[in-house]
Backbone as CSV, one residue per row, in Angstrom:
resi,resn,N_x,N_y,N_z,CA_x,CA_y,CA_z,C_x,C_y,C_z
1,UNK,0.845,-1.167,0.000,0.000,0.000,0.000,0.899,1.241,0.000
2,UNK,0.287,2.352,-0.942,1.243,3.259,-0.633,0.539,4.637,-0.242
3,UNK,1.485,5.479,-0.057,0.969,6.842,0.655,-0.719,7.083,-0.149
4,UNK,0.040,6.819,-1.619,-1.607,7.861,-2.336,-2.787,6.995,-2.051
5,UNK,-2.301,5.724,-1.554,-3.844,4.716,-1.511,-4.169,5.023,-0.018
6,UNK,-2.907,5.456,0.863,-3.744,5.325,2.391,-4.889,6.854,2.333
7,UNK,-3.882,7.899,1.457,-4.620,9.205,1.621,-5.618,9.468,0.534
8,UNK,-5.731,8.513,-0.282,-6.843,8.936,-1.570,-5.966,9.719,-2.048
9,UNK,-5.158,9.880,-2.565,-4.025,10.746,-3.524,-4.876,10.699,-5.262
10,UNK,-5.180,11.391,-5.717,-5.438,10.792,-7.328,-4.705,11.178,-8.022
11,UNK,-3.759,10.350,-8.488,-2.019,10.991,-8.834,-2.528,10.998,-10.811
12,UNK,-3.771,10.220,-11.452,-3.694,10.494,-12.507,-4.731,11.613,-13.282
13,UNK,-4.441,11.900,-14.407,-4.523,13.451,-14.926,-6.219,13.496,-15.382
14,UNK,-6.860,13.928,-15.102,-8.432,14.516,-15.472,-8.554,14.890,-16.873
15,UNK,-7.741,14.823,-17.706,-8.389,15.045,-19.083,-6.800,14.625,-19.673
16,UNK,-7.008,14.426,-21.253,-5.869,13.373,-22.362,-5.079,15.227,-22.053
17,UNK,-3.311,14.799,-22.476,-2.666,15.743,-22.454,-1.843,14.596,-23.448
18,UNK,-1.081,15.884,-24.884,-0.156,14.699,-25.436,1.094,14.965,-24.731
19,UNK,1.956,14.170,-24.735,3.364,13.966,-23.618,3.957,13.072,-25.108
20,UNK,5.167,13.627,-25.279,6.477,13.710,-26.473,7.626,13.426,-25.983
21,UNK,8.636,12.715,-26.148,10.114,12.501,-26.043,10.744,13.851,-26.177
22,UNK,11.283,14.223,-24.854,11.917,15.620,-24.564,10.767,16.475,-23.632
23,UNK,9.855,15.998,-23.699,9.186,16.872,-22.909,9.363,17.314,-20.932
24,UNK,9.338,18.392,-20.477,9.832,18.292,-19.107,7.978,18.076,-18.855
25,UNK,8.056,16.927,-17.418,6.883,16.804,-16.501,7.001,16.513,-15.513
26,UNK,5.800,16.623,-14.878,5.748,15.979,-13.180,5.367,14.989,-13.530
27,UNK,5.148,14.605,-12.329,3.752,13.132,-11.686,3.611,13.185,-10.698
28,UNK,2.088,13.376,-10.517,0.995,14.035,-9.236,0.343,15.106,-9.129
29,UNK,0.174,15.485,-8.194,-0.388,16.669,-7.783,0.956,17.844,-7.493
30,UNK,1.884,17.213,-7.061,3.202,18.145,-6.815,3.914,18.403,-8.193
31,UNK,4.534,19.646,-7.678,5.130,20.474,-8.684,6.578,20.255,-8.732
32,UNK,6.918,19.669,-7.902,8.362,18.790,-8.274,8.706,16.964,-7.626
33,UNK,9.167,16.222,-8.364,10.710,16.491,-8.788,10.347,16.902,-10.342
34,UNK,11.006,17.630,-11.226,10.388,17.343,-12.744,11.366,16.407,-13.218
35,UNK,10.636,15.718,-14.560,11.285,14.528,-15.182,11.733,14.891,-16.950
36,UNK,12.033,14.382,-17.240,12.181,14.347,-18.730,11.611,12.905,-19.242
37,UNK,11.279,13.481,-20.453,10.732,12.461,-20.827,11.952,11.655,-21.776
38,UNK,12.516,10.518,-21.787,13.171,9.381,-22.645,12.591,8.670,-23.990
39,UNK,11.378,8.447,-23.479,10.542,7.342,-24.299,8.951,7.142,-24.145
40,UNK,7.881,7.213,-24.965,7.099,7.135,-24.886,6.602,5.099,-25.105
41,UNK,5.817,4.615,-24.707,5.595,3.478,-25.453,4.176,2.761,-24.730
42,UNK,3.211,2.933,-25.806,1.592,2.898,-25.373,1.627,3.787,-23.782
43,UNK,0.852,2.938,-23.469,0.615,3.954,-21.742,1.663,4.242,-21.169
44,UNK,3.132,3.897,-20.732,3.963,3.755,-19.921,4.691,5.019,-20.704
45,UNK,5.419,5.631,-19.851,6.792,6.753,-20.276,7.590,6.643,-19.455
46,UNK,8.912,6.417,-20.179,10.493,6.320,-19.073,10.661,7.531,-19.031
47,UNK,10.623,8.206,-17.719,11.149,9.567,-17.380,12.883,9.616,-16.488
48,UNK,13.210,10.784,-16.965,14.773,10.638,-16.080,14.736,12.064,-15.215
49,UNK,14.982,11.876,-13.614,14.497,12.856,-13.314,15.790,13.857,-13.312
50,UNK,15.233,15.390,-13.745,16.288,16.301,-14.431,17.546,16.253,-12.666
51,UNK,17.241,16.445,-11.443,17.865,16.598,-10.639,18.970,15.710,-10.631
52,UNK,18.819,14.762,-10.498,19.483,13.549,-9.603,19.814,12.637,-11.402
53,UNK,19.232,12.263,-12.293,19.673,11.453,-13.013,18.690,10.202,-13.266
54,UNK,18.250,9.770,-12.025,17.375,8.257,-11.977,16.372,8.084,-12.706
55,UNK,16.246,7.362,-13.579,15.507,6.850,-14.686,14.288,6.053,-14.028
56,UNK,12.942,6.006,-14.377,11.586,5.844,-13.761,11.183,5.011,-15.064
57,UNK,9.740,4.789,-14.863,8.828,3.924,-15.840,7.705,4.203,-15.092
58,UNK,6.553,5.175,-15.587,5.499,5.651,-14.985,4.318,5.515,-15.782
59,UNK,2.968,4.816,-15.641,1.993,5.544,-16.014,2.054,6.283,-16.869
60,UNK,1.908,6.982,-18.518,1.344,8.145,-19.059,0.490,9.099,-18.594
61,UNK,-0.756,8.305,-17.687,-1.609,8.894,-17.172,-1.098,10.309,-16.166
62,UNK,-0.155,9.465,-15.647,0.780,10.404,-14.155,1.313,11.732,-13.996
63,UNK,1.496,11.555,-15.889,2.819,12.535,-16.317,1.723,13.939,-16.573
64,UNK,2.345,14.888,-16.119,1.367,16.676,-16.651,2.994,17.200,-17.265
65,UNK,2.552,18.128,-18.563,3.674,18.877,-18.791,3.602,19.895,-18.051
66,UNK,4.813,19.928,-18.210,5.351,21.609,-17.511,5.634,22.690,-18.812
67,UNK,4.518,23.265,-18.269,4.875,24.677,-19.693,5.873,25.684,-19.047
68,UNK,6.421,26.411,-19.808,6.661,27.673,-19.104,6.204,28.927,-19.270
C-alpha cells in the first residue's frame, strides 16, 4: 500500500494531455521532482528525473507537462 492509496491521492490526470520525447513533466499533484521524458511506449513513459539522473517507468496517465 502506498501513501496515495492510504490518503486517496489521485495521482492520474483529469483530461488526455499529449506527452512527447523531450518533454519536461511531473507526476501528481506536486510540482516537483520534474522529469524528462526518454521514451514514450503505449501507456507507460520512461522519465529521467532532471535533478538527480534516476531513470523511472510511470503511467502516461501520471505525467502533466510543464509549460513555461
Amino acid at each position: 500500500m502506498s501513501y496515495s492509496d492510504v490518503f486517496k491521492i489521485k495521482l492520474e490526470r483529469e483530461h488526455d494531455e499529449d506527452i512527447h520525447v523531450g518533454d519536461l513533466v511531473r507526476t501528481g499533484p506536486n510540482k516537483f521532482p520534474h522529469y524528462e521524458v526518454v521514451a514514450v511506449n503505449g501507456d507507460k513513459a520512461w522519465v529521467r528525473n532532471v535533478q538527480n539522473g534516476l531513470d523511472h517507468i510511470t503511467p502516461l496517465n501520471r505525467c502533466r507537462r510543464i509549460i513555461d
